[in-house]
C-alpha positions in Angstrom: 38.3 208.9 -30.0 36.1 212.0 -28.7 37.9 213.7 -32.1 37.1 211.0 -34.6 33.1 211.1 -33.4 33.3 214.7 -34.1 34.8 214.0 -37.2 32.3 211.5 -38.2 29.1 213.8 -37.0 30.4 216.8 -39.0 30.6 214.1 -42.3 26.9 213.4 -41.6 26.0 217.1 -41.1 27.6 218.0 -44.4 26.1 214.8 -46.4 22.6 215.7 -44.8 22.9 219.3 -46.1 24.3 218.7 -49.3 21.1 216.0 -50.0 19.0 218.6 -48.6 20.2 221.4 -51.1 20.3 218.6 -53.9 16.7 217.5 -53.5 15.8 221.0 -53.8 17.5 222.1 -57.2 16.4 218.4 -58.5 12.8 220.0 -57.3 13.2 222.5 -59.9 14.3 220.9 -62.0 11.7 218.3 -62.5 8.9 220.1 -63.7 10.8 221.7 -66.7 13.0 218.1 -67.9 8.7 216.8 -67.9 7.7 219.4 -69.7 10.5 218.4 -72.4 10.2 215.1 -72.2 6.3 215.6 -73.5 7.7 218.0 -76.0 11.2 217.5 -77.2 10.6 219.8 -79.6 10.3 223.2 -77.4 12.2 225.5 -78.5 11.3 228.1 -75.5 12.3 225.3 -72.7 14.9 223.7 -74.2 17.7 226.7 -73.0 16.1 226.6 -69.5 16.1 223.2 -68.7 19.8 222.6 -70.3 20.9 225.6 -68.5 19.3 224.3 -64.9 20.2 221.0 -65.0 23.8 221.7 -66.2 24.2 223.6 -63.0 22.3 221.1 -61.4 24.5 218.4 -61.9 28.1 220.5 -61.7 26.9 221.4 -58.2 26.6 217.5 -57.5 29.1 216.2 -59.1 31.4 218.8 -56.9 30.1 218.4 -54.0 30.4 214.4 -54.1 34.2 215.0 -55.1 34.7 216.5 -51.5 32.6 214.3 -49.6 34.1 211.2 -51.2 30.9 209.9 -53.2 32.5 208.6 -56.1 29.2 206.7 -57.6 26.8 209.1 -56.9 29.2 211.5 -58.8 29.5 209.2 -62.2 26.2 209.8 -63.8 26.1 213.3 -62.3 29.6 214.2 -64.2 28.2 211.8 -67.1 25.6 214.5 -67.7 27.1 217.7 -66.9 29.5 216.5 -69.9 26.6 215.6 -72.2 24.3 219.1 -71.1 28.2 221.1 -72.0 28.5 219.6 -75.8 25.0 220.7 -76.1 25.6 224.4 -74.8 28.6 224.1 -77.5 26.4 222.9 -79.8 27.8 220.1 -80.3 25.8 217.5 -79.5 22.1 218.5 -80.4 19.8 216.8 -77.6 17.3 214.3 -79.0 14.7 212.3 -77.5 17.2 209.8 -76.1 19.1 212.3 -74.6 16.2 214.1 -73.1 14.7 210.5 -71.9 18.5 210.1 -70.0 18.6 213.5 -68.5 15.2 212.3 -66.9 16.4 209.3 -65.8 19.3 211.1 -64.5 16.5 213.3 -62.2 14.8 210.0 -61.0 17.8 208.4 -60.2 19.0 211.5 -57.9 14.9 211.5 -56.0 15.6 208.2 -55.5 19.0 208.1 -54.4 19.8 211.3 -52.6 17.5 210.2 -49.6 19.6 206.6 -48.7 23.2 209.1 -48.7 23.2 210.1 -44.8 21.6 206.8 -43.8 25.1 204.6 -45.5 28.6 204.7 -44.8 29.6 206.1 -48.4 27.4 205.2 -52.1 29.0 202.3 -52.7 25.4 200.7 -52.5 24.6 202.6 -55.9 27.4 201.2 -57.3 25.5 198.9 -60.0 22.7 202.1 -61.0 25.3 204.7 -61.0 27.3 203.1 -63.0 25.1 201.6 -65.7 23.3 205.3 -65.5 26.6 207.1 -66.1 27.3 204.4 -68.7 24.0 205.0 -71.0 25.0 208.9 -70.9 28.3 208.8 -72.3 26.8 206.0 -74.7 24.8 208.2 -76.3 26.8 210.9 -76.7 29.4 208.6 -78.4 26.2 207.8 -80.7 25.0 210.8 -81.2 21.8 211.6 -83.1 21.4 208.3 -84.9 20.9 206.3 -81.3 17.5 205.7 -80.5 15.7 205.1 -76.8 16.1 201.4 -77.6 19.9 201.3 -77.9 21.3 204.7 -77.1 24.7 203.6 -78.0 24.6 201.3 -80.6 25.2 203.8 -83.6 28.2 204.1 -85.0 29.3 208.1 -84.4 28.3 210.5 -87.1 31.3 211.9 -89.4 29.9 215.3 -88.6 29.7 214.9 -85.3 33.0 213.8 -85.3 34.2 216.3 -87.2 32.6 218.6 -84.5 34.7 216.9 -81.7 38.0 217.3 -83.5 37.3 220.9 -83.9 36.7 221.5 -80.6 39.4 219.4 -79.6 42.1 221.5 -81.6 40.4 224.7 -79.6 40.8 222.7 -76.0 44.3 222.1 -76.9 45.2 225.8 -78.1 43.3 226.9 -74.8 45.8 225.0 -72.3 48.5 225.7 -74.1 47.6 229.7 -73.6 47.5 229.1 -70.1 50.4 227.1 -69.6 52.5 229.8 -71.7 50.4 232.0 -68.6 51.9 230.0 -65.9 53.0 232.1 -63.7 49.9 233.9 -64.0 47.4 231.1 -63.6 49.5 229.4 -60.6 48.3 232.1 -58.1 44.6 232.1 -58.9 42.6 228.8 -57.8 39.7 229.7 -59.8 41.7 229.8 -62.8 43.7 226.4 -62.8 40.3 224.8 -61.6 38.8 226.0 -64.8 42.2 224.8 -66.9 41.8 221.1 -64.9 38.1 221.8 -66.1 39.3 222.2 -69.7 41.4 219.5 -69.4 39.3 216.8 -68.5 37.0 218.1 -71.2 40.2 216.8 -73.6 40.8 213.6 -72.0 36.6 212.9 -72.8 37.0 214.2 -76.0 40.0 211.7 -76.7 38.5 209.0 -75.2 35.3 209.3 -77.5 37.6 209.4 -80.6 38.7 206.5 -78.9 41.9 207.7 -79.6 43.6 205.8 -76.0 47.2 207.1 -76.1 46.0 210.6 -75.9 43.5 209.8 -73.1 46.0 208.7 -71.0 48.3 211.9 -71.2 45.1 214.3 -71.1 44.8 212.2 -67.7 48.0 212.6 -66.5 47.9 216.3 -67.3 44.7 216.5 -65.5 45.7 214.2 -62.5 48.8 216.1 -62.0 47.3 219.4 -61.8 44.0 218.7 -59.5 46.9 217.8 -57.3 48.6 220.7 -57.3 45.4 222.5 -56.8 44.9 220.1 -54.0 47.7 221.8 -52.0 51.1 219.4 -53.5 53.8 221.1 -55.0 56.1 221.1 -58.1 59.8 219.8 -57.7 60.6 221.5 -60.7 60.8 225.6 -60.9 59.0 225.1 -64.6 56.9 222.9 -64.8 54.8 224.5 -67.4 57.7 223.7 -69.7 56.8 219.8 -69.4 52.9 220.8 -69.3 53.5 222.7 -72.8 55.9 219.4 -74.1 52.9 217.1 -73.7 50.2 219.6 -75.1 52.9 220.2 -78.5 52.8 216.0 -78.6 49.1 215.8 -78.4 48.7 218.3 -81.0 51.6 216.6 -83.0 49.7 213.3 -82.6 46.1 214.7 -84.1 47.2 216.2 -87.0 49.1 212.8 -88.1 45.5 211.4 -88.7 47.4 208.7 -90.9 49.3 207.3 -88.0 47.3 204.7 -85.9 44.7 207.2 -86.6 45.7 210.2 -84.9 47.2 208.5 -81.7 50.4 207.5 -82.5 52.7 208.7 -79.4 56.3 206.9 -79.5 56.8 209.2 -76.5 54.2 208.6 -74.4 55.9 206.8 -71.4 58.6 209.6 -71.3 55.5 211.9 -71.1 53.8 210.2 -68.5 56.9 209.6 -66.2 57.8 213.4 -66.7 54.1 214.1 -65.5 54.8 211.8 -62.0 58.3 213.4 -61.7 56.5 216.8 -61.3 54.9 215.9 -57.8 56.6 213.7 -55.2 54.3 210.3 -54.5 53.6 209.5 -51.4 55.1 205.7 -51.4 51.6 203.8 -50.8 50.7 205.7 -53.9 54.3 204.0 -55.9 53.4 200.4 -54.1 49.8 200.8 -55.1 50.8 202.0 -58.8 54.0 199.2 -59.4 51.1 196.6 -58.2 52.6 195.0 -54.9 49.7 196.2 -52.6 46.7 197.1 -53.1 44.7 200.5 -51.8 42.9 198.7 -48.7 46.7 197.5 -47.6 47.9 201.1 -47.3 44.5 202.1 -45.9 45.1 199.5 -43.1 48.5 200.3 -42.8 47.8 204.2 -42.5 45.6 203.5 -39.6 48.5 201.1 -37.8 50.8 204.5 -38.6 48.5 206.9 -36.5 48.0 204.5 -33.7 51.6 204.9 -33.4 53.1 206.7 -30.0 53.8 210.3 -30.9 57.2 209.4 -29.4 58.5 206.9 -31.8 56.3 207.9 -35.1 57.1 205.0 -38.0 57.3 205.6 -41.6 54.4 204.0 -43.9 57.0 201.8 -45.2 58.2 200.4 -42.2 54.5 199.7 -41.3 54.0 197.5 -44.0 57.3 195.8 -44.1 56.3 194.5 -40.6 52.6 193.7 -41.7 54.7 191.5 -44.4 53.1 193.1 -47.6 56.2 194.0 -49.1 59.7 193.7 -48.6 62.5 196.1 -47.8 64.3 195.6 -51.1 60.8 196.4 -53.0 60.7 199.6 -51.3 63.6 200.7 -52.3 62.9 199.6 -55.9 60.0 201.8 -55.5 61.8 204.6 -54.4 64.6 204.5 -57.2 61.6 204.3 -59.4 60.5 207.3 -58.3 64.0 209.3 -58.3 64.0 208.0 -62.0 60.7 209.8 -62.8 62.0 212.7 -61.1 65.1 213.2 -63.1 63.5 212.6 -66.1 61.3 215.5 -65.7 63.9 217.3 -65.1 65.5 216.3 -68.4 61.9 216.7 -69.7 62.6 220.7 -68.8 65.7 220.4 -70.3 64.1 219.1 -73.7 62.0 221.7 -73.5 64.7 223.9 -74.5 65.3 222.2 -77.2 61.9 222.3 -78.9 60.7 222.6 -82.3 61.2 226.2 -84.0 59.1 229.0 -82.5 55.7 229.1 -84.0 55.6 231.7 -87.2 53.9 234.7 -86.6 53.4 235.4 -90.2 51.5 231.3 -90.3 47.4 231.4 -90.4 45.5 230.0 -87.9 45.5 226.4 -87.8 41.7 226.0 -88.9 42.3 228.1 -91.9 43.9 226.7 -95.3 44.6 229.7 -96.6 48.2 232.2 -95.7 47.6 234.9 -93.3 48.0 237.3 -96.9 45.6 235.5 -98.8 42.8 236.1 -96.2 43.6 239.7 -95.3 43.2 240.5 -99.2 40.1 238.5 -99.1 38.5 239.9 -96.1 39.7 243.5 -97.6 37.8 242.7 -101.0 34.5 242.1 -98.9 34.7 245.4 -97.6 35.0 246.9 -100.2 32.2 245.2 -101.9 29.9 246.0 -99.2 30.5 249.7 -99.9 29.2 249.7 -103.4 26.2 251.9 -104.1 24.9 249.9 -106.4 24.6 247.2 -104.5 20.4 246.7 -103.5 17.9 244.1 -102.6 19.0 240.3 -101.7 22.9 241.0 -102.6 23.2 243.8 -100.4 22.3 241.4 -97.8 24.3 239.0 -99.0 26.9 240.9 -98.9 26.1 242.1 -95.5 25.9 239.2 -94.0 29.4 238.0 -95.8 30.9 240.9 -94.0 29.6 240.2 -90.9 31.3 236.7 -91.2 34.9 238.9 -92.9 35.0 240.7 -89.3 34.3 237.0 -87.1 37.4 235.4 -89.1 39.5 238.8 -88.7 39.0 239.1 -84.9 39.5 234.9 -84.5 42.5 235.3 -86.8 43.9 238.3 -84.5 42.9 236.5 -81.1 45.1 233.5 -83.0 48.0 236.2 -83.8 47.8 237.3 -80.1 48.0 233.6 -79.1 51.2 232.9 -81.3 52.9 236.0 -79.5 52.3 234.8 -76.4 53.8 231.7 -77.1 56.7 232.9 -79.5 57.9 234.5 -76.4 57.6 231.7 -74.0 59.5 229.4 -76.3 62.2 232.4 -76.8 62.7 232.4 -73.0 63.0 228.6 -72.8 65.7 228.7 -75.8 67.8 231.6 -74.1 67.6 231.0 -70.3 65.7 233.9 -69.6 63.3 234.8 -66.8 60.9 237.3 -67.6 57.4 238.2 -67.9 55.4 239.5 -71.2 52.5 241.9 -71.4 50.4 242.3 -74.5 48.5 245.5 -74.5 46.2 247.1 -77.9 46.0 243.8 -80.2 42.6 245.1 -80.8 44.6 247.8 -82.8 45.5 245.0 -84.9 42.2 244.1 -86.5 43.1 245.4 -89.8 44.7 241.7 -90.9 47.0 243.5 -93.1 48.8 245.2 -90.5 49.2 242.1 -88.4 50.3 240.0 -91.5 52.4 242.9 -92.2 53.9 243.4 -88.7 54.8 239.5 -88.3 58.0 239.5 -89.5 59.6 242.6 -87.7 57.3 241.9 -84.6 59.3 238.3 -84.6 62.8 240.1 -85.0 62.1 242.5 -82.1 60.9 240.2 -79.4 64.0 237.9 -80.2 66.2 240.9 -80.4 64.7 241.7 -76.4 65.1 238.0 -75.5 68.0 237.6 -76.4 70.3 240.7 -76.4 68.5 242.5 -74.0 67.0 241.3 -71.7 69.8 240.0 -69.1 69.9 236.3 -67.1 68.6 236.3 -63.6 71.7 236.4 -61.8 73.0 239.4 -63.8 69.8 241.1 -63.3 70.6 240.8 -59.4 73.7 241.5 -59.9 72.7 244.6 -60.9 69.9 245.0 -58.6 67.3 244.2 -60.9 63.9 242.5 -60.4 64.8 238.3 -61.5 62.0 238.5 -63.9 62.4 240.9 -66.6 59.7 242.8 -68.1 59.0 243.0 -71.6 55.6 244.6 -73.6 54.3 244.8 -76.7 51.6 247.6 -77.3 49.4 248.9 -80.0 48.0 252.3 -80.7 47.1 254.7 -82.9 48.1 257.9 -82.7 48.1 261.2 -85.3 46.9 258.8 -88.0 49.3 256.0 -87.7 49.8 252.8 -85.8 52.2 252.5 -83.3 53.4 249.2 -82.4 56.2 249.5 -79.4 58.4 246.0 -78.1 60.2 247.6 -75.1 62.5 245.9 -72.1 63.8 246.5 -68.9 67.1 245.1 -69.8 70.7 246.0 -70.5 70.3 248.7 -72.6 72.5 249.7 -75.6 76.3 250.8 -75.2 76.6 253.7 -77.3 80.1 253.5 -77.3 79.8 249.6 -78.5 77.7 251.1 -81.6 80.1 254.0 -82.6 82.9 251.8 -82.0 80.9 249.1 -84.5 80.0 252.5 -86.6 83.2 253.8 -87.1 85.1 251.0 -88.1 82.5 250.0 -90.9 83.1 253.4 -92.1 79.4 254.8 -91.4 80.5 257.6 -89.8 84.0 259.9 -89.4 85.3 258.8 -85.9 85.5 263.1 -85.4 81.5 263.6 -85.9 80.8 260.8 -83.7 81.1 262.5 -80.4 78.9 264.6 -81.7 75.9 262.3 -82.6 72.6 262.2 -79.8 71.8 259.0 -78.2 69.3 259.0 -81.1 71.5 259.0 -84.2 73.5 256.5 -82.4 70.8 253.9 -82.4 69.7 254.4 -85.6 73.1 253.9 -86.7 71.9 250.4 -86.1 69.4 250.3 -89.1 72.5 250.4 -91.8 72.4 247.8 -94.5 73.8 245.3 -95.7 72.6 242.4 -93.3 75.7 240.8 -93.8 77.8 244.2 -92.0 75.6 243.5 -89.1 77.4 240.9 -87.5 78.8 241.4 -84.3 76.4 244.4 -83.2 74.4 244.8 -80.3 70.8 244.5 -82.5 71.1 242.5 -85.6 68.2 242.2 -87.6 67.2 245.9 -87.4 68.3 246.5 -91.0 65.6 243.5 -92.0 62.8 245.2 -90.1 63.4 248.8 -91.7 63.5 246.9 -94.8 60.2 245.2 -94.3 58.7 248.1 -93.1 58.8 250.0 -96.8 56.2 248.8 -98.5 53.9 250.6 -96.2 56.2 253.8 -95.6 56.7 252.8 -92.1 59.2 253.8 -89.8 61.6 253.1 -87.1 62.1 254.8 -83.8 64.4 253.6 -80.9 65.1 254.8 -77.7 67.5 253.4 -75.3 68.9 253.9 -71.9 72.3 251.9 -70.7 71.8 249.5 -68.1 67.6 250.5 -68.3 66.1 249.0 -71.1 65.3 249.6 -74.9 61.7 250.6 -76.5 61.7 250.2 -80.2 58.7 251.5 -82.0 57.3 251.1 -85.1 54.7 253.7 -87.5 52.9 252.7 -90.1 50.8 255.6 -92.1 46.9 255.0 -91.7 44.5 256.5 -94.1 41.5 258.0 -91.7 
């Protein structure tokens, strides 16, 4: 008893401090949102009061989500999503919006004060909610609502345009940080930010009104604020199922033609996967499969912990006795749960199976043009802009065109980066392989030619190290290697070329396997091959035809010499048995 007072003084010492620090940002706030509201048209206070009141209402909308204020947070999150699309510049704030935001401030003077005094918000149930309600009303309307009927615009094309955009972005975001996993698992900050990121898809989905897709976005989003609440994965890859349903939503918008860019036929296999990930506690499966309801396990939680210590009972067994369900129903629920479980895990096994690898040699996914095509074009601009002759408004023209060539050649070799990232991931999946990849010098890459150029052989390599080199886990401790393998890719440039090394930790090559392979394709006389270095014997590898290759450690080297001629480029390997390959290739650069 003496515990649960203290419990209950501490809640009321945390709500009276977080309405204490509230009031006081809402206090600074006020002035500014007044000043806009007289004049909407400010240019100078616009940034500063989107900027304050963003951080404003973040703060809140945090804070209620730890001390269990769910209607106090609605409007708060309402806004922080309407003040984001306008940093994005998506959504440009108009006088409705502005009147909201003020509205929003009033609210919070008015409401703030009665927090300590209740047992919860659920007395601003009604305000909250029609509050919150108006916001996202008018962002679905966008410019054309007015103060009289915020949301009773249709959306504008543009606007929507603008949300599709940035939805493709969201998408290609998660999936570089579920590629990242094992990366992003072991920093907080980080997977907050992707849940972040993914709630901002599951609003964006729900204002296309696109409703299959909101669901998974939520299921993603659900499943992960729980793991960054402390749960964990019964599955050792779950970024596998994470990156399935991100590949479906992605799928699903670019079929705009079927029910309108939210046709799923997947979806339940999707969301049970999602559940499977984390065990549920069984109120949660009664609550969900609609035998009880939340204040039934609330009550029977309480029965649970008055309980002797000596003879503890199961939640179950709690509400079997209260009568609320019956034995056979929670064993239903149970099995139901055991179901989702193993189809995640068949989920992970689908995984494997997955589409091709992304091509590295494809353009970015905003751009309608082949990753060729634009490097020629972004080339002709430069040279264009070092004409002499050019003077007056062309010459800024032409600056200014350039100035745009560079923004699409970085985005286009961020995009390239991205696709390598994930090339590799998939290539793991496909061949059972444990490893992890670092990416070093892609800003070497910024000449677009060179990436469009290095595409092909970059794709051969990394499959080459997957696959042939790299070993399985229990080989690798077998042989008293790390489980994860290591595998890079880095650009330079160095004595007036560009180096681009793909080097692995792996198995190495057999140098006896390649003269053996050598001499009986007659490429060299079995007498001189004792007398070859370790590196004549790898290049021994890079002997056309194709077609002879079969059967040798590294097939597909012969392609990438071949590829490589066009620009005079060259092939280096070096290899160590049982530690790992580096193969690196030089391309000629004019200074």
């Amino acid at each position: 008893m003496e515990g649960a007072v203290r419990e209950s003084r501490d809640e009321r010492e945390q709500r009276a401090t977080f309405v204490q620090e509230s009031l006081a940002m809402v206090s600074q706030a006020r002035p500014v949102v007044a000043a806009l509201v007289r004049q909407p048209d400010r240019s100078d206070i616009l940034p500063q009061a989107t900027q304050l009141c963003h951080r404003l209402f973040e703060v809140i909308k945090k804070a209620c989500a730890e001390l269990e204020l769910p209607h106090l947070a609605a409007p708060a999150e309402a806004m922080e999503y309407l003040l984001d699309l306008a940093r994005s510049g998506i959504v440009e704030l108009s006088p409705a919006h502005i009147g909201l935001l003020a509205e929003a401030i009033a609210f919070l003077e008015q409401a703030l004060p009665t927090v300590p005094g209740e047992q919860g918000d659920s007395h601003l149930a009604a305000a909250a909610g029609e509050l919150a309600a108006a916001i996202l009303r008018s962002v679905h309307a966008g410019p054309a609502a007015t103060e009289e009927d915020p949301g009773g615009a249709a959306m504008d094309p543009e606007m929507q345009a603008a949300f599709v955009d940035e939805t493709g972005a969201l998408l290609e975001a998660a999936e570089q940080e579920f590629v990242l996993w094992d990366f992003i698992a072991v920093d907080p900050e980080r997977v907050a930010e992707l849940c972040r990121l993914l709630g901002r898809l599951r609003k964006n989905f729900a204002f296309l009104g696109r409703q299959n897709l909101e669901r998974l976005a939520a299921a993603l989003e659900s499943t992960l604020n729980r793991f960054v609440a402390g749960e964990f994965f019964q599955t050792e890859y779950p970024e596998r199922i994470f990156i399935r349903a991100i590949d479906a939503m992605r799928t699903a918008t670019a079929n705009s033609d079927l029910a309108g860019g939210d046709y799923l036929p997947e979806l339940d296999d999707h969301l049970a996967s999602l559940q499977g990930l984390i065990r549920q506690p069984i109120g949660e499966l009664l609550v969900e499969a609609g035998l009880v309801d939340a204040g039934t396990v609330e009550a029977a939680l309480q029965l649970q912990k008055a309980s002797p210590e000596a003879a503890p009972r199961r939640l179950g067994e709690v509400l079997v006795d209260m009568g609320s369900v019956t034995r056979d129903q929670i064993q239903e629920a149970l099995q139901t749960q055991q179901r989702k479980r193993e189809m995640a895990a068949r989920a992970a096994v689908a995984a494997e199976r997955l589409a091709p690898a992304p091509s590295l040699a494809a353009g970015d996914r905003e751009v309608g043009v082949d990753g060729q095509t634009l490097a020629r074009m972004i080339n002709l601009i430069d040279r264009l802009a070092t004409r002499p002759e050019l003077t007056g408004e062309a010459a800024t023209l032409v600056a200014e065109l350039r100035q745009l060539a560079g923004s699409c050649r970085r985005d286009w070799v961020r995009a390239f980066a991205g696709r390598l990232q994930r090339l590799v991931h998939d290539l793991s999946v496909e061949f059972g392989r444990k490893l992890r990849f670092r990416l070093e010098g892609v800003e070497e890459l910024l000449d677009q030619e060179d990436a469009v150029l290095l595409a092909e052989p970059l794709g051969h390599l990394l499959q080459n190290a997957v696959k042939h080199g790299l070993e399985a886990a229990v080989d690798r401790e077998r042989a008293g290697k790390a489980t994860n393998g290591r595998l890079g890719l880095l650009a330079l440039r160095r004595d007036g070329q560009l180096w681009v090394s793909v080097e692995d930790d792996g198995r190495g090559m057999d140098p006896r396997r390649i003269i053996g392979w050598a001499v009986a394709r007659g490429l060299v006389e079995p007498d001189r091959a004792e007398a070859l270095t370790s590196t004549e014997i790898a290049r021994l590898l890079l002997h056309p035809p194709e077609a002879d290759l079969l059967g040798a450690p590294l097939p597909g080297l012969a392609t990438v010499k071949a590829s490589l001629q066009p620009a005079r480029g060259t092939i280096d390997i070096h290899s160590r048995p049982g530690k790992g390959t580096r193969i690196t290739l030089k391309i000629p650069k004019q200074d």
